[in-house]
N, C-alpha and C positions, 0 to 999 in steps of 0.2 A: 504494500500500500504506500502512495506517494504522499505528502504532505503536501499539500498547495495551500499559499497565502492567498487570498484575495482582498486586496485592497482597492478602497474608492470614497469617496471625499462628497462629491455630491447627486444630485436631484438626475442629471440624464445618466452617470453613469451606474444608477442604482436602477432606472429604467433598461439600461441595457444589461442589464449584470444580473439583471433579479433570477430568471428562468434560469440563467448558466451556472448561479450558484446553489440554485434546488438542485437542477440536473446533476454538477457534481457532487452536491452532498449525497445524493440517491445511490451514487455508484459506488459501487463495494471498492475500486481500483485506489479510491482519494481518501484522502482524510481532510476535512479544510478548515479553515481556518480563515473567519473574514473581519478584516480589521478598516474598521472606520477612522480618517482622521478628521471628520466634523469637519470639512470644509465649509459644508450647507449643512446646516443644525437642524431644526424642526425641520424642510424639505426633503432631506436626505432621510430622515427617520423616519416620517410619516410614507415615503414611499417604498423604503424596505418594508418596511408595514405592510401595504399591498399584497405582496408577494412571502408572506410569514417568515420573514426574516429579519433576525437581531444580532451585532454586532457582538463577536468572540470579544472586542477590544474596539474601545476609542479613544481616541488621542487627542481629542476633542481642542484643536487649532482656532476655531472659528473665534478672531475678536473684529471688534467694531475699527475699522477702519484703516486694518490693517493691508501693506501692501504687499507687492508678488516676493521679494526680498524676503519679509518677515514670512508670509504663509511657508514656503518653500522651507524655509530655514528650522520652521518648529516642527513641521513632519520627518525632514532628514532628524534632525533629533530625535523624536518620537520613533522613529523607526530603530534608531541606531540603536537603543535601550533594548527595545523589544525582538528585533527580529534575533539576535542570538539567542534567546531564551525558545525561541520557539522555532528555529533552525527548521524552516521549511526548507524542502527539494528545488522549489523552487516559485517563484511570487509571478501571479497575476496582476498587471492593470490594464486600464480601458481609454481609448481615446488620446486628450488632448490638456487635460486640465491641469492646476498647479498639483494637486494630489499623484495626478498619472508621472510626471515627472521627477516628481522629489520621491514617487517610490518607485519609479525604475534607478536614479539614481545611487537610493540604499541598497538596492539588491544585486549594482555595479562595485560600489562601496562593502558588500558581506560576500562577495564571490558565488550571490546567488541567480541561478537561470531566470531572465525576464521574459514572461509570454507576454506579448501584447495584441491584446484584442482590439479590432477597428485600427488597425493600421495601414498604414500607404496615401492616407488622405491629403493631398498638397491643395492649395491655392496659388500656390507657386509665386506668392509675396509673404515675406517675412512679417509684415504690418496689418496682415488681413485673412484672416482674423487673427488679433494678437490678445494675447501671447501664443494662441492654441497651436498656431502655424509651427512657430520655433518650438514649443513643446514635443511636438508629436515628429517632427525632421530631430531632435535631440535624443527621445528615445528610442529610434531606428538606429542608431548608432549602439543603443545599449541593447538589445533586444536579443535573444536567442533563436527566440520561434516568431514569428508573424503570421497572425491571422487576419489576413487583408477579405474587407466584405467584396468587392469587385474584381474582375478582370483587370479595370482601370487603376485600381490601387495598386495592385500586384507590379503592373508594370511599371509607377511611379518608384517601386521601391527596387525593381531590376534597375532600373536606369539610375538609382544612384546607389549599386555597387552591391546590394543585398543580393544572395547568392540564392537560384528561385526554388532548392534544397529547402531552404528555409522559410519559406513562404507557405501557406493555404488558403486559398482562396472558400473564404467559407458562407457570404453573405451578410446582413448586417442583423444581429440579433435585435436590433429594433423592432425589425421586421415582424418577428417570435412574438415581443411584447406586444405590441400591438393587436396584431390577427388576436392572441389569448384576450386581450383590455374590452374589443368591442364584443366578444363573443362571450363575454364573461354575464351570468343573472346576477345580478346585486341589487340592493337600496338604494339606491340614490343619496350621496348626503348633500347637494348643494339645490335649493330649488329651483334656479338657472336650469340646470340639466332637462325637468320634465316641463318646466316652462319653453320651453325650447321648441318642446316637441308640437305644442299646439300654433306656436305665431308662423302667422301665415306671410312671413315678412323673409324676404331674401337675409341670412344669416352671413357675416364678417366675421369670422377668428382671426383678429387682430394680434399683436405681439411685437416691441422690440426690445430688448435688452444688451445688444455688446457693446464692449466698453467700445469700439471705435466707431461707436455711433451715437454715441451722449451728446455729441454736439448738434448733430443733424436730428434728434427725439422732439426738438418743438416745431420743427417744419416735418415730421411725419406726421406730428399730431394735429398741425394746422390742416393738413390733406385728410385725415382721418375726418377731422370736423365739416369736410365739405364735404367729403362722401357723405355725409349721416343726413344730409340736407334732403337727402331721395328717400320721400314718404313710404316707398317699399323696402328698405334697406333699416337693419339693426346688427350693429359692432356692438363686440362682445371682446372684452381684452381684459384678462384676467391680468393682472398691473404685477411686474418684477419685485421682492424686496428691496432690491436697490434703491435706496432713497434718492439719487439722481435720477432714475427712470421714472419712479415713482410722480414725486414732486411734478416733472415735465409734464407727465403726460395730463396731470389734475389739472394746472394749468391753463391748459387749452380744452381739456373737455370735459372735465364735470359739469354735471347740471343738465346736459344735454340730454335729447328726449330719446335719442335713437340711439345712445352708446350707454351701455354696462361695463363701466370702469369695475373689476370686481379683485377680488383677492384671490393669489392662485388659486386652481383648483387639483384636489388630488388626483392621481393618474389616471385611475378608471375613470372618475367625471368628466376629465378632459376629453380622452380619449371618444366617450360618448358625445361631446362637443363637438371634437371635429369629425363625428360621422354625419351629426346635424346639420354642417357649416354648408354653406354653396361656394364660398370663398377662405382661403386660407392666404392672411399677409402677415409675414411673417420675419423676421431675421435668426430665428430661431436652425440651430443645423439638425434638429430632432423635427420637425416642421417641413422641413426640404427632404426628407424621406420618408416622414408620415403621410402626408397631403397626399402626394402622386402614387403613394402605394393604395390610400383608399378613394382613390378616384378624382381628389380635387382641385381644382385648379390652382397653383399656389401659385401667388405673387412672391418673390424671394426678394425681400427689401436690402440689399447687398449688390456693389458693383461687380463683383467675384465671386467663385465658392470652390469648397473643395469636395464638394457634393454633385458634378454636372450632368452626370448621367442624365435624369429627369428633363434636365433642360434640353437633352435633342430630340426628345421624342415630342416634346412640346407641354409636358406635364405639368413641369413647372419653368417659369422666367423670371429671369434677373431685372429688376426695376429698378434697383438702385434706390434712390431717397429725395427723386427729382419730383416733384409734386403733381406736375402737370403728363408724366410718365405712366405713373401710380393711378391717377385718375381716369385715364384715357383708357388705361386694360380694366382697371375692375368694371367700369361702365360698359363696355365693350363684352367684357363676360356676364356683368347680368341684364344686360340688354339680348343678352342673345343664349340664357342661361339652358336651355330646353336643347340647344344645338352640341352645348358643350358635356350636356348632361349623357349626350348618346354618343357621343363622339369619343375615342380611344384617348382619354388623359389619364386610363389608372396604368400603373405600369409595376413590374417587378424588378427592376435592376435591381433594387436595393435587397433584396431576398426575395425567398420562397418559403419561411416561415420554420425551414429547419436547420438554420444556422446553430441553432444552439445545442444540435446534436453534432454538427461536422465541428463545432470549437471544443466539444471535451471529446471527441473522437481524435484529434488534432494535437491535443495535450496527451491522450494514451498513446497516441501512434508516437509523440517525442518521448517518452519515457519507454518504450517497446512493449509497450503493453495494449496492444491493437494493431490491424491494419492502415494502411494509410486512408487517407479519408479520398472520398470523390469530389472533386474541388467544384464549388459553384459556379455555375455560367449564364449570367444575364440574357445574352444575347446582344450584348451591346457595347461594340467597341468604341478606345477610345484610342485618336490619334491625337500628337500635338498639337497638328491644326486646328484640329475637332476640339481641345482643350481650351484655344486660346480662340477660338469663336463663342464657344462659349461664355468665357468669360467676360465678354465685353456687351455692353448695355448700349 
């Protein structure tokens, strides 16, 4: 039996990690061990919640105002204490975040193997999205195993120099949470959710939050506030804790008749949110592979992404934060919403809902305790050119 760490810090990577750390615990092959470092406090706990999971260990990082320097700096410590005592085989992390970094970095630092899930993701600018960009090209350097969700990932991490031995192309466990979120019977805990179901009003799931877009949140919010001017149209934007997001967006749109400024909502509700939606605007990178997997049009409030797939099929597009850009496609989709509703916007690049067996089939197959996995295949390549067409607005 191997000992596997699983570490993760916050709110998406506890959505994407939820299924893969039952599935390991399930298997006789692991032992696990999943340590929290509180990056995201109550969001990150209420969402393992979800999914009946509670932290072996938290390290509990999270303070008010602190920056990448100091988060970074208390997790490497935090870890530095801990992972000797519990001398796993080798540590799991996920994605792009200060968590994902500062513990592949520890597990660089204790001579321990790093698997990293959701790897290969570029935008191919260091400043966009930041930090996550330089995060996730920083622990491709520390990595042992790579479980890239794409074809296109896979190949980002050939072309700079990872050897494709070490590669799996396995799909994006998103994909797992989600297909499980909407298909789930539950209570409803926010009345949003069943309110939802009866207004006969074209539905906005709204969202911004990264940090390279704090400047640009009160001219999103000023476009958000004309859109809402169209008596068939209701925004719905469940408001970031960040108190710069937050603040912004009140600003411009409290009060207003046709926008529900509201307080996140837990995963299942959302997830039933965005099956309601007709529109998905978003900066969110959980959002650029939810939307298009469940059929929605998503506007991607972002001049770039490391997410493009979606955007050649047409599923999702890049709008950027131009107002008059923004306005023109959402109008454009619900003026002609019955066209788009029949028309091919849902797509699978991003999975097929069984990523979360090819990632611990992935993890056995590196330890020799399995076959090799059967690598996932979209169906959709990606070339340079095809990357940087994409990426531009």
């Amino acid at each position: 039996m191997k000992k596997i760490a699983v570490i993760l810090g916050t709110r998406p990577e506890a959505i994407k990690y939820g299924l893969v750390i039952n599935g390991l615990k399930e298997d006789g092959r692991f032992d696990v061990i999943v340590i929290s470092t509180g990056q995201h406090k109550e969001m990150l706990d209420d969402t393992l919640a979800v999914f009946g999971i509670k932290p072996d260990y938290n390290l509990a990082v999270m303070q008010p105002g602190q920056t990448l320097a100091q988060v970074t700096a208390r997790i490497t410590d935090g870890l530095a204490k801990l992972l000797p005592e519990i001398a796993p085989d080798a540590l799991t992390v996920h994605g792009d975040t200060g968590t994902t970094l500062a513990a592949a970095l520890s597990g660089f630092h204790h001579q321990i193997p790093v698997i990293h899930i959701e790897a290969g993701l570029r935008s191919g600018n260091n400043n966009s999205p930041f930090p996550e960009e330089g995060n996730r090209k920083l622990v491709a350097q520390i990595a042992s195993l790579h479980l890239a969700p794409t074809p296109g990932n896979s190949a980002n991490l050939i072309r700079e120099g990872i050897q494709e031995k070490n590669i799996v192309i396995t799909g994006n466990t998103v994909v797992d949470s989600l297909l499980w979120a909407v298909n789930s019977q539950y209570p409803s805990t926010n009345k949003i959710v069943d309110d939802l179901k009866d207004d006969p009003r074209k539905i906005i799931l709204a969202s911004v939050h990264r940090r390279e877009a704090w400047a640009k949140i009160p001219d999103i919010a000023r476009t958000i506030r004309e859109i809402s001017l169209r008596d068939d149209v209701r925004v719905v934007i469940p408001m970031h804790k960040n108190p710069v997001v937050r603040n912004a967006l009140k600003v411009e749109l409290s009060g207003l008749q046709n926008v529900d400024l509201i307080e996140p909502l837990n995963y299942l509700d959302f997830c039933h949110v965005m099956k309601r939606a007709d529109i998905i605007l978003s900066d969110s990178s959980g959002a650029e592979e939810e939307g298009p997997t469940l059929g929605k049009p998503t506007l991607i409030l972002r001049s770039l992404t490391e997410r493009p797939e979606a955007t050649y099929s047409g599923s999702a597009i890049l709008v950027g934060s131009s107002g008059d850009l923004i306005i023109s496609h959402v109008n454009q989709i619900l003026d002609n919403l019955r066209s788009f509703r029949s028309s091919n916007v849902k797509t699978d690049h991003y999975g097929d809902g069984l990523a979360t067996s090819r990632v611990i089939g992935a993890i056995a197959n590196y330890f020799g305790l399995g076959p090799a996995v059967q690598p996932f295949f979209s169906g959709c390549e990606m070339s340079q050119g095809n990357d940087l067409a994409a990426n531009t607005v």
